[in-house]
Backbone as JSON Lines, residues from 0, in Angstrom:
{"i":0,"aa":"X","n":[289.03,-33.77,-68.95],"ca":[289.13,-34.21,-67.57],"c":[288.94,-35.72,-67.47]}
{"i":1,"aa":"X","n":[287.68,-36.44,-68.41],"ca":[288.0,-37.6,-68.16],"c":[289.04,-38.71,-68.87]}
{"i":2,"aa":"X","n":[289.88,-37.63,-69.57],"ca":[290.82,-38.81,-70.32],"c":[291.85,-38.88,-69.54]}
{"i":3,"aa":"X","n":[291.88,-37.82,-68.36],"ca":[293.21,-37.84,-67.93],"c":[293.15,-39.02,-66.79]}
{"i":4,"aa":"X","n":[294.62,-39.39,-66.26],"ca":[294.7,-40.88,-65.56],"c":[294.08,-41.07,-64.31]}
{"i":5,"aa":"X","n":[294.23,-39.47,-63.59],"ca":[293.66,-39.44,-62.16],"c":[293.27,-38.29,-62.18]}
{"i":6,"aa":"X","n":[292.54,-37.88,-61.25],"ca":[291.81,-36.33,-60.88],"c":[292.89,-35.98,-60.07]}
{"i":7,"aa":"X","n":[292.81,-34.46,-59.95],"ca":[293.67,-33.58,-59.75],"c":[292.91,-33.11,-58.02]}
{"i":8,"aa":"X","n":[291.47,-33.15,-58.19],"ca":[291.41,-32.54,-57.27],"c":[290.05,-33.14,-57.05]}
{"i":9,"aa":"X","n":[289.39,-32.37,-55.82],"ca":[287.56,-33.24,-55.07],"c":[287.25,-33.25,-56.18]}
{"i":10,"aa":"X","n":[286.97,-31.69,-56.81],"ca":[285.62,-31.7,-57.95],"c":[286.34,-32.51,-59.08]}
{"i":11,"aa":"X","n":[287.15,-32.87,-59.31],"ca":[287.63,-33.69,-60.56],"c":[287.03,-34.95,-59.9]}
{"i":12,"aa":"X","n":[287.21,-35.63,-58.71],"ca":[286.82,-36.88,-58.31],"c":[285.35,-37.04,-57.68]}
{"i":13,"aa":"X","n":[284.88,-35.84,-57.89],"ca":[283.39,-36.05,-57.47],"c":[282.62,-36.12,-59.25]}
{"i":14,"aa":"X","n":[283.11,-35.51,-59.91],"ca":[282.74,-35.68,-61.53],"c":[282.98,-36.98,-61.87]}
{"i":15,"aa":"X","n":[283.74,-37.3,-62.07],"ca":[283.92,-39.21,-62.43],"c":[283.11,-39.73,-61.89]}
{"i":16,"aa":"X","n":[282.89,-39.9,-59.89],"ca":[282.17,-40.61,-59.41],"c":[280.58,-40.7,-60.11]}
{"i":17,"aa":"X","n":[280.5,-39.06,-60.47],"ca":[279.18,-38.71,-60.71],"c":[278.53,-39.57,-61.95]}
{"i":18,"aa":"X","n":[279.43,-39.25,-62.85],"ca":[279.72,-39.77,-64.04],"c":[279.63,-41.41,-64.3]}
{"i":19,"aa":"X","n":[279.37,-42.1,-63.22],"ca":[279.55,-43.34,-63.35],"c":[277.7,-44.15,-63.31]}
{"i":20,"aa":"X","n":[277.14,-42.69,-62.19],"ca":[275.79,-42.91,-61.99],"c":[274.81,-42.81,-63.42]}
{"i":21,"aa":"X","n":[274.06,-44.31,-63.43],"ca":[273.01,-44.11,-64.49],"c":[272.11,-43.13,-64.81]}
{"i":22,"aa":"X","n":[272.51,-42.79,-66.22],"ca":[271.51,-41.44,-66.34],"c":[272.31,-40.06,-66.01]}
{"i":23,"aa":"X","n":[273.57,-40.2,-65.63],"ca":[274.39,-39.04,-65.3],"c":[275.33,-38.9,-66.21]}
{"i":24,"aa":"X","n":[275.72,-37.8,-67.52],"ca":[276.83,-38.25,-67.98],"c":[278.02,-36.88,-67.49]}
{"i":25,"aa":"X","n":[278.53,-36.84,-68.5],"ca":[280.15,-35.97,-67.99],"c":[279.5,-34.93,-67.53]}
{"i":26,"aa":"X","n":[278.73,-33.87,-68.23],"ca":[278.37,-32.42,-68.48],"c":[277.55,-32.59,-67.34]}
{"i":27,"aa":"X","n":[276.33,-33.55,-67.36],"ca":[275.35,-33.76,-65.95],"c":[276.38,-33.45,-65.09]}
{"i":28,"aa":"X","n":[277.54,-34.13,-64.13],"ca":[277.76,-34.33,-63.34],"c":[278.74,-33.5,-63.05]}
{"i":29,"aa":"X","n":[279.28,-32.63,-63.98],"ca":[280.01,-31.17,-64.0],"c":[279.01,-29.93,-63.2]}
{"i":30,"aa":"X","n":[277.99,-30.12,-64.27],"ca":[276.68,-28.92,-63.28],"c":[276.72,-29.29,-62.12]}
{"i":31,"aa":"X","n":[276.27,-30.31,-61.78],"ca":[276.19,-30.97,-60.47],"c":[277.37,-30.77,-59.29]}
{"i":32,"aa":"X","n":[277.8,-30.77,-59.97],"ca":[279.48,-30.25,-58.86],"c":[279.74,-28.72,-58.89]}
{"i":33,"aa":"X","n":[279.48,-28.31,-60.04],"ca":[280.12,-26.97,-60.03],"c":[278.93,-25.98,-59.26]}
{"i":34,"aa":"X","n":[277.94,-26.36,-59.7],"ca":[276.87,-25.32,-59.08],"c":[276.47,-25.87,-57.77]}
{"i":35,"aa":"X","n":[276.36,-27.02,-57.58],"ca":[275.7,-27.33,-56.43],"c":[276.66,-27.96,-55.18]}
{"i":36,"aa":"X","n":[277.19,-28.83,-55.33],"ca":[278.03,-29.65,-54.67],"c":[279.61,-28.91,-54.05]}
{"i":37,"aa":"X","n":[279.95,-28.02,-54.72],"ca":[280.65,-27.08,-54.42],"c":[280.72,-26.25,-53.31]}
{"i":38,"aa":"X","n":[279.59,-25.92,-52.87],"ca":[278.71,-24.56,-52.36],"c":[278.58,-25.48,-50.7]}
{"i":39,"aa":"X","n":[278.48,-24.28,-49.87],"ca":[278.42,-24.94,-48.35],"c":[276.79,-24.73,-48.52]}
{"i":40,"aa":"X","n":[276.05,-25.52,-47.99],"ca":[274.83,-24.86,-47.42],"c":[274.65,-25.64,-46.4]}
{"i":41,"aa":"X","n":[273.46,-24.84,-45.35],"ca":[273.35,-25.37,-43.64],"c":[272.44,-26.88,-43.34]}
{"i":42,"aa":"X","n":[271.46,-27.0,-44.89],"ca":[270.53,-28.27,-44.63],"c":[270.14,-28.13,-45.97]}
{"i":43,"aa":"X","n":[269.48,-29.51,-46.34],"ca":[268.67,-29.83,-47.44],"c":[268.03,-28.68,-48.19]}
{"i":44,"aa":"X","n":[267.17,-28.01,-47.11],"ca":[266.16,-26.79,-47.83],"c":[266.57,-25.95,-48.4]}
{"i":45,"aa":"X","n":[268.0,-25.48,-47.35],"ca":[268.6,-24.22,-48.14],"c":[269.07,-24.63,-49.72]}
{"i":46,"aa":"X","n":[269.52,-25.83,-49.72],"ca":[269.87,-26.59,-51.19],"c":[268.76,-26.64,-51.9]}
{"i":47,"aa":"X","n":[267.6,-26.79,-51.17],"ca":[266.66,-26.7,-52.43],"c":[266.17,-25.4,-53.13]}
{"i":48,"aa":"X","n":[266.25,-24.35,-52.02],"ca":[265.67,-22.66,-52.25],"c":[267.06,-22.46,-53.13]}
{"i":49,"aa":"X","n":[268.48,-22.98,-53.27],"ca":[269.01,-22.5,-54.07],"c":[269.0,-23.38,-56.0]}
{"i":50,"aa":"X","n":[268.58,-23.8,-55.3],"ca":[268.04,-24.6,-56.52],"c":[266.91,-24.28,-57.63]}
{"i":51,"aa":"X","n":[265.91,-23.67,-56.85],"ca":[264.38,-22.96,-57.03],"c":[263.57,-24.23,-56.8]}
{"i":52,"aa":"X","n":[263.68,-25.4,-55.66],"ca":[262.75,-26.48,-55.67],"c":[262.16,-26.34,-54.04]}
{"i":53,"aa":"X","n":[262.5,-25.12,-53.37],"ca":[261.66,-24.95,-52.07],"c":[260.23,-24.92,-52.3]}
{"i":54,"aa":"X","n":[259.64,-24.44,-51.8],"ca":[258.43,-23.76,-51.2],"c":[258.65,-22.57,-50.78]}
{"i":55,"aa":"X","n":[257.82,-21.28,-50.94],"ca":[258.09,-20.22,-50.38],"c":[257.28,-19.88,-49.38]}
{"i":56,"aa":"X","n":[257.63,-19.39,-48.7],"ca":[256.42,-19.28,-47.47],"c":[255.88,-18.03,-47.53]}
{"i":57,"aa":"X","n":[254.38,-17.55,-47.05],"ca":[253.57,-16.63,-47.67],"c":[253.03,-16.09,-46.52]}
{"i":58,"aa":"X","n":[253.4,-14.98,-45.52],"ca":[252.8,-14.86,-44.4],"c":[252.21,-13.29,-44.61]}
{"i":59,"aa":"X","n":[251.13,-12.9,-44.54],"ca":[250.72,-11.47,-44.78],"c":[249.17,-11.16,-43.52]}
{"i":60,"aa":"X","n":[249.32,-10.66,-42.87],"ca":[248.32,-10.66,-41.94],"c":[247.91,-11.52,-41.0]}
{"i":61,"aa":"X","n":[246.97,-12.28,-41.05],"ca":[246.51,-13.22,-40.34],"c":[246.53,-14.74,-41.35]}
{"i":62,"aa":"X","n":[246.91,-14.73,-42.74],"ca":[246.94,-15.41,-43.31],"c":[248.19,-15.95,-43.41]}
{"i":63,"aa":"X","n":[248.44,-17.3,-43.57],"ca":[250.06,-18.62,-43.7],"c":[249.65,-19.45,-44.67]}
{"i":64,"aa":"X","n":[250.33,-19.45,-45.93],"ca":[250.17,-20.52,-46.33],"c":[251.43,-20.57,-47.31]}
{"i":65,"aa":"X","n":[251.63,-21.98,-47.95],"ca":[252.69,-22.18,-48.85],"c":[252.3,-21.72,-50.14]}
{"i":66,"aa":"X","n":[253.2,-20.84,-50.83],"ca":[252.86,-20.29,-52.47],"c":[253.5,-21.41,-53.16]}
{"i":67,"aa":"X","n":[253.8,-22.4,-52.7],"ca":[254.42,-23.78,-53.94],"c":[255.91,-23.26,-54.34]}
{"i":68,"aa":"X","n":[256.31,-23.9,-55.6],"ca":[257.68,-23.96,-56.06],"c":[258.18,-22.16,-56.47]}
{"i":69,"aa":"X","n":[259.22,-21.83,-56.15],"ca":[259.16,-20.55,-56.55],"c":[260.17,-20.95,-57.76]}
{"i":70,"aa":"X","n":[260.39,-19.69,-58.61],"ca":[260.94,-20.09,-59.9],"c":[262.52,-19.03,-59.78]}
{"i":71,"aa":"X","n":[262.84,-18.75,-58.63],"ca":[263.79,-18.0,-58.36],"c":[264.99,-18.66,-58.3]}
{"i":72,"aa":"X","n":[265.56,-19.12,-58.65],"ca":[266.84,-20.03,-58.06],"c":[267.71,-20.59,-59.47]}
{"i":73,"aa":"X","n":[268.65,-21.32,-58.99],"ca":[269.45,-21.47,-60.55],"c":[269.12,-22.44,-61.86]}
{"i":74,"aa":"X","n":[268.48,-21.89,-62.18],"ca":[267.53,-22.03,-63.34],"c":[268.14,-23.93,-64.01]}
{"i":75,"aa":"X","n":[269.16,-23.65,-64.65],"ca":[270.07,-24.8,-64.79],"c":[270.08,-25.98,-64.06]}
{"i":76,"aa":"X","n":[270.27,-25.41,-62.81],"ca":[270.3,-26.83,-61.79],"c":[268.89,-27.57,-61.3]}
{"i":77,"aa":"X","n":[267.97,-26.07,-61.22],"ca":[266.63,-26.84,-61.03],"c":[266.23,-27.69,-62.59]}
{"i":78,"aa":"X","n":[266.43,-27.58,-63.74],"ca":[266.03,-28.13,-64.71],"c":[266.86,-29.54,-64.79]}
{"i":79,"aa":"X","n":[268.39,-29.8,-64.61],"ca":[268.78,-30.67,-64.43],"c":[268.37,-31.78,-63.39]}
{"i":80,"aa":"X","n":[268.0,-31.08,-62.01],"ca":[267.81,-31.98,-61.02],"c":[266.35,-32.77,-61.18]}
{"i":81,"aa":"X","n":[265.15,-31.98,-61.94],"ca":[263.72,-32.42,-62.33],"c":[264.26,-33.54,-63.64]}
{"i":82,"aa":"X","n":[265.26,-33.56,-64.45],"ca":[265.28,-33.95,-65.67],"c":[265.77,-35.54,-64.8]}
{"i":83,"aa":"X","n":[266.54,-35.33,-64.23],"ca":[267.43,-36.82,-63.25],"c":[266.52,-37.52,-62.39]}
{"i":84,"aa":"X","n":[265.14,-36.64,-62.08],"ca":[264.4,-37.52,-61.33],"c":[263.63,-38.2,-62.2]}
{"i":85,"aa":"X","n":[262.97,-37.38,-63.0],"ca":[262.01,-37.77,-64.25],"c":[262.53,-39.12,-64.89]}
{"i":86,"aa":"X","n":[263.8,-39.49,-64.99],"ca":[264.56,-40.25,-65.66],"c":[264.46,-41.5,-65.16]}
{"i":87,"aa":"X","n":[264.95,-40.88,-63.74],"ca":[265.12,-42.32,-62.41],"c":[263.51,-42.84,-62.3]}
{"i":88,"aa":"X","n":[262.66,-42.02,-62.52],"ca":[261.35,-42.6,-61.86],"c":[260.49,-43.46,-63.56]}
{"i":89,"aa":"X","n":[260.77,-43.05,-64.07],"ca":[260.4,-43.42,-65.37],"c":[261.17,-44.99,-66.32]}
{"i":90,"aa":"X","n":[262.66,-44.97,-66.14],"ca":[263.41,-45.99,-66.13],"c":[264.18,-46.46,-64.64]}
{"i":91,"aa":"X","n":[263.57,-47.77,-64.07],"ca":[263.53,-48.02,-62.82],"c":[264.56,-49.07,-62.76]}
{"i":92,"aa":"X","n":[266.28,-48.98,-62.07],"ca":[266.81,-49.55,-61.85],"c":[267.28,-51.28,-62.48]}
{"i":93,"aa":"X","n":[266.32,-51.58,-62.49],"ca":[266.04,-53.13,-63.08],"c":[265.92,-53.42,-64.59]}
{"i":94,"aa":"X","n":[265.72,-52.16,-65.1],"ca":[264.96,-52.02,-66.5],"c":[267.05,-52.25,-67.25]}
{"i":95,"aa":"X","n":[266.32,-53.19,-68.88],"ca":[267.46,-52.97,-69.23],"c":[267.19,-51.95,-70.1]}
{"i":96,"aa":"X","n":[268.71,-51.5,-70.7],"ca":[269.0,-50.41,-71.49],"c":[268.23,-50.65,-72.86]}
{"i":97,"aa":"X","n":[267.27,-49.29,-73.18],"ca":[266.73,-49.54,-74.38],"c":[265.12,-50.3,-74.01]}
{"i":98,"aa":"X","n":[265.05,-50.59,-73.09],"ca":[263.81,-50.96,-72.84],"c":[262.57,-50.16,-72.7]}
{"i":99,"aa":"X","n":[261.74,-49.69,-73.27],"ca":[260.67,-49.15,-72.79],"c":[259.72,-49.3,-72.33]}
{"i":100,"aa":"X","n":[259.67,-47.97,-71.25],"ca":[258.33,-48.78,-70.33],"c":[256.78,-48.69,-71.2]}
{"i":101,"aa":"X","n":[255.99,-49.19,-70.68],"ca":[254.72,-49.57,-71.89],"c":[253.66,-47.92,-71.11]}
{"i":102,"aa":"X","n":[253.11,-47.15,-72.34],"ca":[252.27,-46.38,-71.44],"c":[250.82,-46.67,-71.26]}
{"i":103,"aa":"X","n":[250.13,-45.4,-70.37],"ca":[248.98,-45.94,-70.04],"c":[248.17,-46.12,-71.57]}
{"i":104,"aa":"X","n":[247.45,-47.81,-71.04],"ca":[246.35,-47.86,-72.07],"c":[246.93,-49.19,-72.94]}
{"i":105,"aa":"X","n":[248.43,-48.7,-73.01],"ca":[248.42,-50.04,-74.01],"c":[249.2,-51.14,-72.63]}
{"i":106,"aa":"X","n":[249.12,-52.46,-73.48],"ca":[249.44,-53.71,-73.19],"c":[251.04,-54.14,-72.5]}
{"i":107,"aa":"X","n":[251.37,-54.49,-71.43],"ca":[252.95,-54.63,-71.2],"c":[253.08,-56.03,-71.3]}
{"i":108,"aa":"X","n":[253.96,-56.37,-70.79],"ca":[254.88,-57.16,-71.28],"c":[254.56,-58.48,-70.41]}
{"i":109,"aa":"X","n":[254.32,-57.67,-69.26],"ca":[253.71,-58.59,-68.08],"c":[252.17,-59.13,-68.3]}
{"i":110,"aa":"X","n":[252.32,-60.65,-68.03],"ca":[250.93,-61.28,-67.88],"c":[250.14,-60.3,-66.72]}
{"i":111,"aa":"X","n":[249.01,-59.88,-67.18],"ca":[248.33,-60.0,-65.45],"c":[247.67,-60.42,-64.56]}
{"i":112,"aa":"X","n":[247.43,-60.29,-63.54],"ca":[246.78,-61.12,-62.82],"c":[245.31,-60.81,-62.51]}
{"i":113,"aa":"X","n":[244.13,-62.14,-62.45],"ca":[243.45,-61.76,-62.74],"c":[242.5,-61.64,-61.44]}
{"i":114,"aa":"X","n":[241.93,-60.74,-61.03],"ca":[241.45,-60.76,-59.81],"c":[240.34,-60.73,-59.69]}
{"i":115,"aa":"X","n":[239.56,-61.82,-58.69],"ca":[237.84,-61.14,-58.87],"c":[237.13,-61.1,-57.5]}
């Protein structure tokens, strides 16, 4: 699909687009279309409960509360969509390629400042 000259169709031109985003490559941005982007849903949430990244809601008596992430949903896409954030939040826009960020404890790169 991407050798060919033009896309044929949305999901061919929503894959390239996808494909262009850092941290997204062909296969990323195939899941991404085929399972998710494809699909009508009514708002955000319902995208996330199909995902398995809602909250489930827990109502039994006089008791309400949230049971957290449920693990019901398309297994694939929720692992992809945690793997793309993890990525984005960890290598931050500015960073060049190959750069690593310094972890806790040791020394970066940056002077710091000294405050008292």
């Amino acid at each position: 699909m991407v050798a060919k000259p033009a896309a044929e169709n949305d999901n061919e031109r929503m894959i390239r687009d996808l494909a262009g985003v850092r941290g997204v490559g062909i296969e990323s941005a195939t899941l991404l279309v085929r399972e998710a982007f494809c699909r009508d849903f009514a708002n955000r949430r319902s995208l996330g409960a199909y995902a398995g990244l809602a909250g489930t809601p827990f109502a039994s008596g006089g008791m309400q509360r949230e049971q957290g992430i449920s693990k019901d949903g398309n297994r694939r896409l929720r692992a992809l969509v945690v793997e793309l954030a993890w990525f984005w939040l960890r290598f931050p826009a500015g960073q060049r390629a190959g750069e690593m960020v310094p972890r806790a404890g040791e020394p970066s790169a940056r002077p710091r400042v000294q405050r008292s």
